[in-house]
N, C-alpha and C positions, 0 to 999 in steps of 0.2 A: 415304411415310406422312404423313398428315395433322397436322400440327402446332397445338396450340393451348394459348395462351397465357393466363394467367386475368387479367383486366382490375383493376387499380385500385380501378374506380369503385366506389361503396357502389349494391350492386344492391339494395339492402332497399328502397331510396325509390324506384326505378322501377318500371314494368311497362311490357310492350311493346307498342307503338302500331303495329309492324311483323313479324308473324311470316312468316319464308318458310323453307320445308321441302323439301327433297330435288329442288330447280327441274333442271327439264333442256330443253337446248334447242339444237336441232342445226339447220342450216341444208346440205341436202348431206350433203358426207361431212365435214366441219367440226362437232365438237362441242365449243358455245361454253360451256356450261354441264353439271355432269355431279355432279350430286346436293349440288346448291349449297346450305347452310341458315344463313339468321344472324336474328338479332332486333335494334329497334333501341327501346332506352328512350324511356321519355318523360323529356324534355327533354336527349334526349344528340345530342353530334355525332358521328356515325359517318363513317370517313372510308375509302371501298374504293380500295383499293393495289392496282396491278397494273400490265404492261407494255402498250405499247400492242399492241389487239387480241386483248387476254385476256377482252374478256367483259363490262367493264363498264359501257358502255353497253350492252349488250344487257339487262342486268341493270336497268338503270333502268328504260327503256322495258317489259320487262314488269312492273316494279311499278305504272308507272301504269296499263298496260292499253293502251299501242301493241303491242305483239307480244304473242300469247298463247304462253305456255311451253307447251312438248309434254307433260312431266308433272311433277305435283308442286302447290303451294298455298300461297296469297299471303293473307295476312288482313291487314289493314289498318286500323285504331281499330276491331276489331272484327268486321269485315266480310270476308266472303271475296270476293276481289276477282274469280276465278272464272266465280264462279254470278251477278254481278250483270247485270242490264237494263240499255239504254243508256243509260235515264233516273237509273238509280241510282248507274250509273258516274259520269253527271255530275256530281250530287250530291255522291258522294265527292270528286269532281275540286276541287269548292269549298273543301274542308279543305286543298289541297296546293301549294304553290306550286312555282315550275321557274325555276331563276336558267339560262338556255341560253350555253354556250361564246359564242356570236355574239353573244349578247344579245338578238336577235330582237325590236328596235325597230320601229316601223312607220314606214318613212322618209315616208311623207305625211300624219302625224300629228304636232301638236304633241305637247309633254311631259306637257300635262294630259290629252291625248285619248285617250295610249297609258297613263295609267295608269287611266284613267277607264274603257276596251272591256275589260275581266277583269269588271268591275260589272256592265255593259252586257248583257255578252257572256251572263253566269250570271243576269242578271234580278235582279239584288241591290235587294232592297225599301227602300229607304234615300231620303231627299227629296234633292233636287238640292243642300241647304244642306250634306247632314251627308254629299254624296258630295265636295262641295267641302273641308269641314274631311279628311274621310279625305285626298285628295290630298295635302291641305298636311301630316296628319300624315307619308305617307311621305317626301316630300321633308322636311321638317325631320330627318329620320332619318337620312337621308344628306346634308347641309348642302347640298341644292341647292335651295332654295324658288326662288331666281332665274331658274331656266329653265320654270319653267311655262308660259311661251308660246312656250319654242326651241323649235328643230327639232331632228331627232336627228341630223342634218349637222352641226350647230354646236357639236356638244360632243366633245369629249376622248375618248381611250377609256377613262380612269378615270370619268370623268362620266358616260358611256355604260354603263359596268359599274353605278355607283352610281345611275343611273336602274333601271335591270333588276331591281337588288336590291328598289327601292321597288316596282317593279308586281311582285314576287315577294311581295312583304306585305300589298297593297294587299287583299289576301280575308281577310286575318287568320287567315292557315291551322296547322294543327297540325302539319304537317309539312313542308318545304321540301328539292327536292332541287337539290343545285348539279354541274353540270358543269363542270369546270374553272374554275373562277371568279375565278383569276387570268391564265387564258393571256394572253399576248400585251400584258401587262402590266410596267411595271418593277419593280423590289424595291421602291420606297419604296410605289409605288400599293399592290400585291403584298398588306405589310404591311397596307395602310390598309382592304382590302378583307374582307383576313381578319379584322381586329379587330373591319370594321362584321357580319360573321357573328357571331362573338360578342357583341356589344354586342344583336343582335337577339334573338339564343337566349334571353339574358337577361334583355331584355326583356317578352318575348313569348311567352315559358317555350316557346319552338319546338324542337320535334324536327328533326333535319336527316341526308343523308345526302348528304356532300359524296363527290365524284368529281374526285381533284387527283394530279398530279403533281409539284408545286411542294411541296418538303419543305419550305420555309420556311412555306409557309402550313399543311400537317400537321402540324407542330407549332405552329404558333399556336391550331387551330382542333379539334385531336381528341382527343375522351373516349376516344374505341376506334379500334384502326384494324383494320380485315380487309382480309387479304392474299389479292385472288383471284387462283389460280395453278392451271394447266391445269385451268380449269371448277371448280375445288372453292375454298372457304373452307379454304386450307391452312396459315394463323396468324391469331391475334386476340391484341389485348391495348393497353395503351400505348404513345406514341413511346418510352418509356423503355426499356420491357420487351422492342420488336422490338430498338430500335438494341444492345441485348445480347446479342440471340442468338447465338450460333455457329453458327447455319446459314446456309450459305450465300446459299440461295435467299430469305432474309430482309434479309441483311446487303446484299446487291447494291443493294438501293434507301434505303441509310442511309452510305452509301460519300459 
C-alpha cells in the first residue's frame, strides 16, 4: 500500500513549477516506473530517496526530456513538457540547470570557457562585458574567482563539484536538478556542498530536485523528501516525519 506522509512545509505560499502524473516507464520486461506522481513547489528542495536502481535517474532524464515516458504527463513552469518542438524544448532547457554525478567539465576548456558554452551554447543575448561579470558572479558564489583560467585537471574534486554548481547557475534558471552532488566526496566537502545548495535556493529563490544518497546531505538540503520504491511515490514528507515512521521500508534508509 502506498504510503504518504503530509509535508511540513506552509504549502499556501507555493505553487508548482513541476507537475508529474501517473509517469510509467518500462524498458523490457523491467518496470522502472509504474504510475509515478509528485509536484515540486516553487522554491522547494525536493529530495527523491531510493535504492540503487529504483528509477531515479530514469525519472530525471524524463523530466528534462532525454527519455520519453511510455505514459502519463510532465508540465514544467507551465508547459507540457510532452507536446513540445525541439525548439521549444530548448527554450525550456534555458530555465533549468543539471549539477551531473561526474560533474561533466570539459577537460579542454579553461574554467571561464566551461562556464561561459551553456551562454554560447543557448545564444544568450547578453555583451561579452555582462557575460564576463555573470562568470565572475558564479565563481564568487562558490569562492573560486581564482581559477578562472585553470584547467579542470587542476582542481580538487570539491573545486571540481563547486565549479559544476556555478555552470549549473550560470543560466539563472528556475529550476536546478542535482544528481548525487556529494558522491565521492568527503564529509566536511559533503557538508560544504550541501549548504552551497542551499545558500543558492535562497539566493536565487531556485526550485531544485536533488537525487542523493548521502543522508547527511538530505537532511541538510530537504524541504520534502519522496520515497521512490518499486516505480511508485510510496512516502513523502520531512526528514523528520520519514526518520519516525514504523515502516520498515521507510526506516531502512534512516538506520
Amino acid at each position: 500500500m502506498e504510503t504518504a506522509l503530509k509535508s511540513g512545509t506552509n504549502q499556501s505560499k507555493e505553487s508548482p513549477v513541476i507537475v508529474i502524473e501517473h509517469l510509467y516507464k518500462q524498458f523490457g520486461d523491467n518496470i522502472v516506473l509504474s504510475d509515478f506522481s509528485l509536484s515540486l513547489r516553487k522554491e522547494e528542495n525536493l529530495v527523491v530517496l531510493g535504492k540503487s536502481g529504483s528509477g531515479k535517474s530514469v525519472l530525471v532524464k524524463c523530466v528534462v526530456g532525454l527519455i520519453r515516458p511510455d505514459r502519463g504527463s510532465i508540465r514544467i513552469l507551465g508547459k507540457d513538457l510532452l507536446g513540445l518542438e525541439e525548439d521549444e524544448l530548448n527554450e525550456l532547457r534555458t530555465k533549468l540547470g543539471f549539477l551531473f554525478q561526474s560533474n561533466a567539465l570539459y577537460d579542454s576548456m579553461t574554467i571561464r570557457e566551461n562556464l561561459e558554452f551553456p551562454l554560447l551554447k543557448h545564444q544568450v543575448k547578453i555583451s561579452e562585458a555582462e557575460m564576463e561579470a555573470r562568470v565572475m558572479e558564479v565563481l564568487e558564489n562558490v569562492g573560486l574567482e581564482h581559477t578562472i583560467d585553470m584547467m579542470p585537471s587542476e582542481l580538487s574534486g570539491g573545486m571540481a563539484k563547486r565549479i559544476a554548481l556555478a555552470r549549473a547557475m550560470i543560466l539563472r534558471p528556475d529550476i536546478i536538478f542535482y544528481d548525487e552532488p556529494t558522491s565521492g566526496l568527503d564529509p566536511v566537502t559533503s557538508r560544504e556542498i550541501a549548504s552551497l545548495i542551499l545558500e543558492m535556493k535562497e539566493k536565487y529563490h531556485i526550485s531544485s530536485i536533488i537525487i542523493s544518497h548521502d543522508m547527511a546531505c538530505v537532511k541538510i538540503t530537504a524541504d520534502r523528501i519522496v520515497l521512490l520504491l518499486e516505480g511508485k511515490c510510496y512516502a513523502q514528507g520531512t526528514y523528520a516525519e520519514l526518520e519516525q515512521s514504523k515502516d520498515e521500508k521507510i526506516r531502512q534508509f534512516f538506520k
